[in-house]
VOBA-1610 file (N, C-alpha, C; in pm, whole numbers, padded with zeros to 5 digits, always signed):
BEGIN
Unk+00139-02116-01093Unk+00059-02037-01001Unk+00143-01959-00902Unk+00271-01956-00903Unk+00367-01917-00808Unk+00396-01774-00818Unk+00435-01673-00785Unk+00466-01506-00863Unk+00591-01520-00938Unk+00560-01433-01031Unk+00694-01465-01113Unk+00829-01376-01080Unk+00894-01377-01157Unk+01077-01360-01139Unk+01008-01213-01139Unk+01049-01100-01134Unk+01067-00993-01139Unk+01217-00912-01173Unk+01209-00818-01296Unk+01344-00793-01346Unk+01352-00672-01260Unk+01465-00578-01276Unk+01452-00443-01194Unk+01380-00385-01308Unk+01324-00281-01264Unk+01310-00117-01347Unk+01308-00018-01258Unk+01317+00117-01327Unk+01344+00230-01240Unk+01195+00282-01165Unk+01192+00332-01084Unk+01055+00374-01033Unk+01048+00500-01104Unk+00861+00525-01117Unk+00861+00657-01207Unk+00908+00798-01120Unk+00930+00854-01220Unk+00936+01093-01158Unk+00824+01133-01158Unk+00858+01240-01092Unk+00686+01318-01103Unk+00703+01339-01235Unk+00793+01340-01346Unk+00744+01415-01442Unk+00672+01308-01542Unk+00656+01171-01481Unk+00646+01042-01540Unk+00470+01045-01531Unk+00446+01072-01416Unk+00303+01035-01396Unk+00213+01099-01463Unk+00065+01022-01489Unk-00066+01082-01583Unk-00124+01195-01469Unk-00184+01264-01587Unk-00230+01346-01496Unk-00391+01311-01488Unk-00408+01347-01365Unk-00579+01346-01288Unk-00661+01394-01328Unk-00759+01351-01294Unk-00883+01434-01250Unk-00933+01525-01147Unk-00914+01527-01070Unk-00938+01569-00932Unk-00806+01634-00878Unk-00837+01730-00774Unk-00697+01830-00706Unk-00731+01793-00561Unk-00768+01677-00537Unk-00708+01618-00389Unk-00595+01688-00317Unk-00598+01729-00206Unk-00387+01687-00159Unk-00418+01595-00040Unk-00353+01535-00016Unk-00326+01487+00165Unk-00338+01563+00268Unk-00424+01545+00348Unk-00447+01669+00494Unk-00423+01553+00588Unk-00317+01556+00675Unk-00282+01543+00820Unk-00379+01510+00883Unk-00460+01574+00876Unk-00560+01554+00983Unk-00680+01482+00913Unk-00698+01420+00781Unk-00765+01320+00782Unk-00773+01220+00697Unk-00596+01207+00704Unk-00531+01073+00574Unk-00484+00957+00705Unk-00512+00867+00668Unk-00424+00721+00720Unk-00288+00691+00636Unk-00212+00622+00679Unk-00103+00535+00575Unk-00139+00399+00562Unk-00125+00340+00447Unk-00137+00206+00446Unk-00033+00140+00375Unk+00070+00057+00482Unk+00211-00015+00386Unk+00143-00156+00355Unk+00108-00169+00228Unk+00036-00332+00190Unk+00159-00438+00180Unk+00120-00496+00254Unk+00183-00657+00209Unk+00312-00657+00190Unk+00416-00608+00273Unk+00565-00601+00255Unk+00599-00665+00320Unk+00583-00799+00285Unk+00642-00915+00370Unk+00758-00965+00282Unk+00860-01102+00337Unk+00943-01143+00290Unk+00891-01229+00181Unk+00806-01274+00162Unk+00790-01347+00023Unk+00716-01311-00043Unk+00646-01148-00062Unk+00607-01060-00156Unk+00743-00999-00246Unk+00830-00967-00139Unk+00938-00914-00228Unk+01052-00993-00255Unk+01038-01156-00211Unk+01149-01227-00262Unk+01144-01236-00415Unk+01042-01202-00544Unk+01074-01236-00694Unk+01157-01164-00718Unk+01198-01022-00641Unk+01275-00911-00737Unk+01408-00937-00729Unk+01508-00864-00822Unk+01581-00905-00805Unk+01676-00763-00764Unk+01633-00674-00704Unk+01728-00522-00725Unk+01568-00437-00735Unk+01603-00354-00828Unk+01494-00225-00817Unk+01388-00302-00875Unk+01307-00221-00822Unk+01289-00062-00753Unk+01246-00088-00586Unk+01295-00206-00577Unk+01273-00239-00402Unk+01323-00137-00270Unk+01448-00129-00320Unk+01526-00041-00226Unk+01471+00088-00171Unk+01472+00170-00292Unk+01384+00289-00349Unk+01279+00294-00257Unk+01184+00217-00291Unk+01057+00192-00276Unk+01041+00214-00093Unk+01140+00068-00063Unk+01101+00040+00087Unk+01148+00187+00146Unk+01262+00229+00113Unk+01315+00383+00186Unk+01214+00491+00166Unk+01130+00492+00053Unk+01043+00573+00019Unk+00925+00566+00115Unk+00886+00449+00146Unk+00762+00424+00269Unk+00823+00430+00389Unk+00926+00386+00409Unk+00992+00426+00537Unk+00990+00604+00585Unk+01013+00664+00496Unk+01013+00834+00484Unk+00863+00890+00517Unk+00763+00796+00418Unk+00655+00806+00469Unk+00627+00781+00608Unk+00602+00659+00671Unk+00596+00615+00774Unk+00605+00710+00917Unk+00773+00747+00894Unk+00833+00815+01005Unk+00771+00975+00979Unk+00724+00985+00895Unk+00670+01169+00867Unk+00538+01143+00956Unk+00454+01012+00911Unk+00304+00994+00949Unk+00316+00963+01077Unk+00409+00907+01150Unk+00375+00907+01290Unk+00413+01013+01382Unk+00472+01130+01304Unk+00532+01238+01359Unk+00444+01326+01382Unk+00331+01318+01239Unk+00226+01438+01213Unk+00079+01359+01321Unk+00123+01262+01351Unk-00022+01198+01402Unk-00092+01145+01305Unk-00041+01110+01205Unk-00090+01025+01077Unk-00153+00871+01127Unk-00277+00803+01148Unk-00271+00658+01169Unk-00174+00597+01047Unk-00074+00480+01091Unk-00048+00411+01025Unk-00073+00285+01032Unk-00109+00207+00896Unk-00148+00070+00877Unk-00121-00003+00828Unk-00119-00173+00835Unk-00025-00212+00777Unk-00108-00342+00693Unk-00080-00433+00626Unk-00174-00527+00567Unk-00059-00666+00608Unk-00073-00801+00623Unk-00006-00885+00621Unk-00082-01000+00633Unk-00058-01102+00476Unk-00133-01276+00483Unk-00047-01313+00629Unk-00160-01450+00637Unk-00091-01526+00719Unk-00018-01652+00666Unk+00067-01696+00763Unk+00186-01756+00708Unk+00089-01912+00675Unk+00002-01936+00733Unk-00076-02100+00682Unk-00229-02056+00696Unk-00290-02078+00565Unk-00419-02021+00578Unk-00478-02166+00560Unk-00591-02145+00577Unk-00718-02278+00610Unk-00738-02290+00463Unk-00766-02356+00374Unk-00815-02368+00267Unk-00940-02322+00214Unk-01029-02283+00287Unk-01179-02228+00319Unk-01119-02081+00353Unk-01017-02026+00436Unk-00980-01885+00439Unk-00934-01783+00299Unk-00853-01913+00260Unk-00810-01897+00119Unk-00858-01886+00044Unk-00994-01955-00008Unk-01033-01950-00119Unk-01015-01956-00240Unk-01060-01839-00357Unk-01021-01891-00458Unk-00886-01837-00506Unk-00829-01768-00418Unk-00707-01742-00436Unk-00567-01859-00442Unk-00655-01968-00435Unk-00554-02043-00427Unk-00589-02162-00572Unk-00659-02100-00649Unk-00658-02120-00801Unk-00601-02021-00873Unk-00611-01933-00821Unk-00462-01837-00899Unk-00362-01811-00870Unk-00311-01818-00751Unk-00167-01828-00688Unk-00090-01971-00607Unk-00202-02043-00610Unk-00134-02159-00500Unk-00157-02139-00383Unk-00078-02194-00278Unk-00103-02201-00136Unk-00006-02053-00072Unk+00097-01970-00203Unk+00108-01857-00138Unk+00212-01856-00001Unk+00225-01830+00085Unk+00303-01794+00171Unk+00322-01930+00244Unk+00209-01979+00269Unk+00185-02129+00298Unk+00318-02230+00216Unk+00320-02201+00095Unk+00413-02298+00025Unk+00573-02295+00079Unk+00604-02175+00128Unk+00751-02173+00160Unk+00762-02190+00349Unk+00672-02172+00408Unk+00685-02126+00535Unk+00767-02233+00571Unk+00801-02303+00558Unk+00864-02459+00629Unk+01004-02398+00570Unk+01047-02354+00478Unk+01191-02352+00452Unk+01258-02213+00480Unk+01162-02134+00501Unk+01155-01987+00490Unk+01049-01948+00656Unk+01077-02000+00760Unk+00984-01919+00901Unk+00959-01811+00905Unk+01030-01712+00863Unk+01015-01580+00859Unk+00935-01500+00711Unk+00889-01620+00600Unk+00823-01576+00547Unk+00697-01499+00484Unk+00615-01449+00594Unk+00511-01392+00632Unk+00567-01266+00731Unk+00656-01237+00771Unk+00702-01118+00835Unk+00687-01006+00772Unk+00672-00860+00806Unk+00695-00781+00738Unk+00837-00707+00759Unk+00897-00696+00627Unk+01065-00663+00649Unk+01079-00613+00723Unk+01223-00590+00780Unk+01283-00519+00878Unk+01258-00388+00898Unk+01294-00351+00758Unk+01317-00136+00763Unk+01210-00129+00764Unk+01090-00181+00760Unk+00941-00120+00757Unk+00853-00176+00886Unk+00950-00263+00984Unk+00876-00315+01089Unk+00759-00206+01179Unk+00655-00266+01210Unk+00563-00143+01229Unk+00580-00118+01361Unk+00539+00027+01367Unk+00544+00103+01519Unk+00477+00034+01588Unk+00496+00066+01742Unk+00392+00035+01846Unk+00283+00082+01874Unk+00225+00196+01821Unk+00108+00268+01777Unk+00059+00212+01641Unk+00128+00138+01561Unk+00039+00137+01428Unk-00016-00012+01441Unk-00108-00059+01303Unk-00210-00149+01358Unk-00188-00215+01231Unk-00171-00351+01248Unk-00161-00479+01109Unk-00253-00563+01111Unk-00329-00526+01007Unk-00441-00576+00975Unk-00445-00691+00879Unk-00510-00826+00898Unk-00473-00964+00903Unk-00505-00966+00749Unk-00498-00994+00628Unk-00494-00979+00457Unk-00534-01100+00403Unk-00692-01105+00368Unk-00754-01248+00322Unk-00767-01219+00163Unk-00790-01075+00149Unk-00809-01046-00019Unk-00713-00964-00055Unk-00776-00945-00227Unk-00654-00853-00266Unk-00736-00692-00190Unk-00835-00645-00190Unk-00839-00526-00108Unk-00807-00556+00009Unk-00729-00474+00062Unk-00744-00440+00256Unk-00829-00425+00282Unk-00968-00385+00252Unk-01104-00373+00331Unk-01163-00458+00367Unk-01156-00588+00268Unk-01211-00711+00247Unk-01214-00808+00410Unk-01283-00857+00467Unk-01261-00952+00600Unk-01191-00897+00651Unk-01225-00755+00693Unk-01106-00681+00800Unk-01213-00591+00860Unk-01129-00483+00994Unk-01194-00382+01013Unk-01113-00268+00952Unk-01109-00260+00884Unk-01020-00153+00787Unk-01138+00001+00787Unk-01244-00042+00719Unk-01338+00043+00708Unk-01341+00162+00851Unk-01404+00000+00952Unk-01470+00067+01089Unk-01370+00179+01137Unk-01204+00145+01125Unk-01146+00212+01215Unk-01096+00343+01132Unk-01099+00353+01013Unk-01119+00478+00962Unk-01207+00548+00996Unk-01310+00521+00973Unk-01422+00595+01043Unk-01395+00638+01163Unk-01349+00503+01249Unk-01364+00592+01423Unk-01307+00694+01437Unk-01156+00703+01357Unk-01053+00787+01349Unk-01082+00905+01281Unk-01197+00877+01198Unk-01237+01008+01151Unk-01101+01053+01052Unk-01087+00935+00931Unk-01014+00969+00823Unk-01070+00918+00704Unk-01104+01010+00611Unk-01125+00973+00470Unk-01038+00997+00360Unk-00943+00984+00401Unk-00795+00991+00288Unk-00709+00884+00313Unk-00642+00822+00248Unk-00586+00702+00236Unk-00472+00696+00151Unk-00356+00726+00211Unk-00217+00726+00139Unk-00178+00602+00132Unk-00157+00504-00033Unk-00141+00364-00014Unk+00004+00358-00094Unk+00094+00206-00024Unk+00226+00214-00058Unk+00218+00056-00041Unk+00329+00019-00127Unk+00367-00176-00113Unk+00351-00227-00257Unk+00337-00353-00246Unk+00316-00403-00335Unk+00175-00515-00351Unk+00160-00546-00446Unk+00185-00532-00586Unk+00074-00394-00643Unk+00114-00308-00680Unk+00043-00209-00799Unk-00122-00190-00844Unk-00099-00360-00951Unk-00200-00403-01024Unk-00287-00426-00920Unk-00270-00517-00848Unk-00298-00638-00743Unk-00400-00581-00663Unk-00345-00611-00508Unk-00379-00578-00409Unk-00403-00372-00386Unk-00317-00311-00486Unk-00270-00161-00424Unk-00458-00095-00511Unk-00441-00164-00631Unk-00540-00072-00740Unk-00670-00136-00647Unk-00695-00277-00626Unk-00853-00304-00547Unk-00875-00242-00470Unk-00761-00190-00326Unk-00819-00149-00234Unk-00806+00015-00254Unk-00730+00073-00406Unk-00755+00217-00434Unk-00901+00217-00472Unk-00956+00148-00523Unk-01094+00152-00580Unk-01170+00109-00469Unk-01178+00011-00361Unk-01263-00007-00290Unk-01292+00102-00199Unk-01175+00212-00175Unk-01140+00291-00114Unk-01265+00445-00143Unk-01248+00427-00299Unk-01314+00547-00386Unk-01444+00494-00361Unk-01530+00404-00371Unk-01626+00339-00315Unk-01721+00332-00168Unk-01627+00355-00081Unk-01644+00385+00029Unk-01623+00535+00112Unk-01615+00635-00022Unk-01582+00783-00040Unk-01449+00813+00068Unk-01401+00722+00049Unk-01232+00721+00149Unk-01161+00787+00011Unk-01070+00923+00035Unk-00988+00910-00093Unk-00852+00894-00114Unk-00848+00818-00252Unk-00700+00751-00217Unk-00603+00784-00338Unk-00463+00782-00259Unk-00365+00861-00300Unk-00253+00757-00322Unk-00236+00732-00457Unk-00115+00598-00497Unk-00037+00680-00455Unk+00042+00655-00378Unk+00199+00711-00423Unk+00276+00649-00522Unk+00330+00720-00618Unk+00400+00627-00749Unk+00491+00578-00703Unk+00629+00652-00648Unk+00724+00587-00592Unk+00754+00530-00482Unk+00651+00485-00396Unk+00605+00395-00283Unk+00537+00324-00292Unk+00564+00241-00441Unk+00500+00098-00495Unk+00551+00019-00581Unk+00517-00085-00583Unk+00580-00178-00731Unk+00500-00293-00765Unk+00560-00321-00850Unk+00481-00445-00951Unk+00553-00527-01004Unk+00504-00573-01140Unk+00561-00705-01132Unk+00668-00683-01281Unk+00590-00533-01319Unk+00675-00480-01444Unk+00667-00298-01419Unk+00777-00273-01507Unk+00736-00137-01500Unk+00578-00101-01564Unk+00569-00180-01624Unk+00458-00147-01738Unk+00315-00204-01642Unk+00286-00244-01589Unk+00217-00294-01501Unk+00162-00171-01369Unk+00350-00115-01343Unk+00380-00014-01248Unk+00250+00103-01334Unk+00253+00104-01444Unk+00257+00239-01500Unk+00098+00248-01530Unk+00026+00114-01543Unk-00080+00113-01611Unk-00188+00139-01494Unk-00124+00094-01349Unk-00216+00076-01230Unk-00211+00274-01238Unk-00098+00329-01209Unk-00125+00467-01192Unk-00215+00537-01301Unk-00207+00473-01399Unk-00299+00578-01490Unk-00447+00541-01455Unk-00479+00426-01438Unk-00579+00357-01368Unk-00648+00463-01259Unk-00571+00439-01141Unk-00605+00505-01053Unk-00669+00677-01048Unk-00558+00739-01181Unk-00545+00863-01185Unk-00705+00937-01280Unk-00727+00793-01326Unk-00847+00851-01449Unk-00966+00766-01344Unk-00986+00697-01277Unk-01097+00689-01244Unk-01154+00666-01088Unk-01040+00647-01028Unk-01067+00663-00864Unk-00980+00745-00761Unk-00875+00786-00801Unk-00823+00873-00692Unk-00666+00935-00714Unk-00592+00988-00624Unk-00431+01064-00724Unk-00341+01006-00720Unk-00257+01020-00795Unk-00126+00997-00783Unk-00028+01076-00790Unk+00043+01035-00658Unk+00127+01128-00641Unk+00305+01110-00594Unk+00334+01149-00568Unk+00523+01123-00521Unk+00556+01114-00363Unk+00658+01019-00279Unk+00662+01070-00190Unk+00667+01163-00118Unk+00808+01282-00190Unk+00789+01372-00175Unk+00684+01473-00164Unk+00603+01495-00261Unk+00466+01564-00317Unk+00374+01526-00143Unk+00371+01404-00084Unk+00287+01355+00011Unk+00348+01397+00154Unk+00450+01422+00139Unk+00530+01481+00252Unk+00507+01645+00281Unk+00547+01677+00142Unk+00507+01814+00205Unk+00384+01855+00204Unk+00251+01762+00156Unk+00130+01787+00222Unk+00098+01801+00336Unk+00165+01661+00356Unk+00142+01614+00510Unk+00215+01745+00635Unk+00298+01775+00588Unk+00410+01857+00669Unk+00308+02033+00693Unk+00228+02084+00566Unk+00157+02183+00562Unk+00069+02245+00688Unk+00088+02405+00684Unk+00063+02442+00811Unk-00101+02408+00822Unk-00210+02371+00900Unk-00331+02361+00932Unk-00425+02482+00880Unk-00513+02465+00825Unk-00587+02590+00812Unk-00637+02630+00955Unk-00680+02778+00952Unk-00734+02793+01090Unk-00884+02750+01103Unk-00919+02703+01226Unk-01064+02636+01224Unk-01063+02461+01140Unk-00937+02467+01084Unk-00987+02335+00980Unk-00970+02173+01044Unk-00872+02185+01210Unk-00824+02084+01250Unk-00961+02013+01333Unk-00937+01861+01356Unk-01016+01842+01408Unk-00982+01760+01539
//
């Protein structure tokens, strides 16, 4: 029930990714960021790539989104959950973060290079969506954002539920390919086509940067 070993693989290119449905881009003025679950014992299975990559890749994000006035958000379990908090997640994974915290204190942290701003907001992670037992929803709304740039791990997991819970709640959401990972490349690859054919885009850091960076239409800001 524990996560397994993770080998490296390379993160995909733009020239890697499926193509969409939809011609979304990211607008500044009404995308959030969301770094899921980049804590120390999400990314202790790997062993090398595409971690590095990855974390520098959301970091790039990050520092663009708090520049442009982007909300940024963050997801993080807690380090000892109640057994009743847990649920049935703890017939498919075990006790989870809970199991190491005694040998590992800092295991529920979110890494260093991605430690969150003093403006951004970490929202407490009971399911695999971020929406789930949170105010995730409400404060999009207040903020008056229905775009949702999502990055972290895992892919399959936690990244594809809350891309779909996202499309559900007419929030639209934007994998970034290379501001994520999984548990295989193939895993990596299957969540993006996923995403790309039936709830929302995928796209590159880069590609999300220079959305984000794009001059305002006139009349369009809010």
């Amino acid at each position: 029930m524990s996560l397994p070993e993770i080998r490296p693989y390379p993160l995909p290119r733009a020239d890697e990714l499926p193509e969409g449905r939809v011609g979304w881009r990211p607008d500044r003025t009404r995308a959030a960021l969301l770094v899921h679950d980049m804590q120390r014992y999400f990314l202790a299975p790997y062993a090398g790539a595409p971690v590095p990559g990855m974390t520098a890749n959301i970091a790039r994000l990050a520092e663009s989104a708090r520049a442009q006035g982007v909300p940024v958000f963050y997801t993080a379990q807690p380090g000892r959950q109640d057994p009743a908090d847990r649920g049935l997640l703890t017939e498919f994974w075990g006790q989870g973060i809970g199991a190491v915290i005694d040998s590992d204190p800092r295991a529920a942290d979110i890494v260093d290079a991605l430690a969150p701003g003093e403006d951004d907001e970490v929202l407490v992670k009971w399911r695999y969506s971020a929406f789930q037992r949170s105010a995730f929803a409400d404060r999009l709304a207040e903020l008056g954002r229905d775009q949702l740039l999502i990055t972290g791990i895992y892919a399959h997991i936690g990244l594809q539920s809350t891309a779909v819970e996202a499309f559900m709640r007419d929030v639209q959401p934007f994998l970034v390919a290379d501001a994520v990972a999984d548990f295989s490349r193939e895993r990596h690859d299957e969540t993006c086509a996923y995403v790309a054919q039936r709830c929302g885009v995928v796209t590159t850091t880069d590609d999300a940067l220079t959305a984000l960076s794009a001059p305002i239409p006139a009349g369009a800001a809010r």
